[in-house]
N, C-alpha and C positions, 0 to 999 in steps of 0.2 A: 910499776906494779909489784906487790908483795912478791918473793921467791920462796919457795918451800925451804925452812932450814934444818939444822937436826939440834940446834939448840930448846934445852927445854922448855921455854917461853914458849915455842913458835906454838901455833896446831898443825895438828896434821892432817896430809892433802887430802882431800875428797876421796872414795872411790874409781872417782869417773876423771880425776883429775889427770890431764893431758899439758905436757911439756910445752907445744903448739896452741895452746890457747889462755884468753885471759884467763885470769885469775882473781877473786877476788875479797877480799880480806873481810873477816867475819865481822860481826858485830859486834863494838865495843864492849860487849856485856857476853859475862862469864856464860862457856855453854853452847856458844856458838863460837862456829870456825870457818874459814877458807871457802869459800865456795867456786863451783869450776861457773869454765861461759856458760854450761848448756843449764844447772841450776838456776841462773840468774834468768835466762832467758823465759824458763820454764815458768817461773812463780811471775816473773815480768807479762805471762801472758796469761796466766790464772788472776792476777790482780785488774787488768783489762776485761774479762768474762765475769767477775764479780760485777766490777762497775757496771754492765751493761745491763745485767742480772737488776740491780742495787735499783739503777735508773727506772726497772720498768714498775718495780715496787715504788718509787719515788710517786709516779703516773698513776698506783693506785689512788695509794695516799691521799692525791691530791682530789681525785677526783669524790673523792668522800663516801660517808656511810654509807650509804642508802645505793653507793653502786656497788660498793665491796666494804663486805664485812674486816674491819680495821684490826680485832683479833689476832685473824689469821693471816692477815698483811704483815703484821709486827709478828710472828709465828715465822712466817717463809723469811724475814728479813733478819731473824736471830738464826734461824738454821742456814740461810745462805752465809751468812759472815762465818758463823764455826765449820759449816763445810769447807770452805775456802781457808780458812785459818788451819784446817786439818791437812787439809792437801799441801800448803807451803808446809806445814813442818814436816812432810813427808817428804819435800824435795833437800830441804837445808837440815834435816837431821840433828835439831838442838839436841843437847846432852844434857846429863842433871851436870850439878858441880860439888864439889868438897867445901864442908862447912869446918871453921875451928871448931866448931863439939863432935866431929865427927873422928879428930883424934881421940883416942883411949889409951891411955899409958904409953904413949909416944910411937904406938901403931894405930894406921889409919884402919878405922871401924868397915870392912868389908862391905856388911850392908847397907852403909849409907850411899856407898861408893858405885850400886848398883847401876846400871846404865840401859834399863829397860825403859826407859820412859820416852 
């Protein structure tokens, strides 16, 4: 398992990040970082209540127009997915990342570097 280091590559630990438990290593992709056990577990069990969510839109679905308006089946099934897409990024806290034009005269541009997102 990854160890927290203090070299500049690494990321840094989670808030919630405990010595005694896993750990585990973000997502190849700029922006994301380290995540502790209880993150993983957390979004591991928000992705199980979508799917059950997903399934029972699935049921509409199938059962066709004339029992439920298809609409609003495709309506609840784009807001369940960015609901749920909303809730993981609240637990794993992606960050923006620095772009090369975001240097200017060999200082990094401030507000590209914002991290409100």
């Amino acid at each position: 398992m990854p160890e927290p280091t203090d070299t500049p590559d690494a990321p840094e630990a989670p808030a919630d990040f405990d010595l005694g438990k896993p750990v585990h290593a973000g997502l190849p992709v700029p922006g994301y970082q380290m995540q502790s056990q209880n993150a993983v577990v957390s979004v591991a069990d928000n992705k199980r209540t979508e799917e059950r969510l997903l399934r029972v839109l699935d049921a509409y679905k199938t059962a066709g127009q004339t029992v439920y308006d298809q609409r609003w089946v495709a309506i609840a099934r784009t807001h369940f997915e960015q609901g749920f897409m909303a809730m993981n990024r609240a637990v794993f806290k992606p960050s923006r990342i620095s772009l090369p034009e975001d240097v200017v005269g060999g200082d990094p541009n401030p507000e590209a570097q914002s991290s409100d997102r």
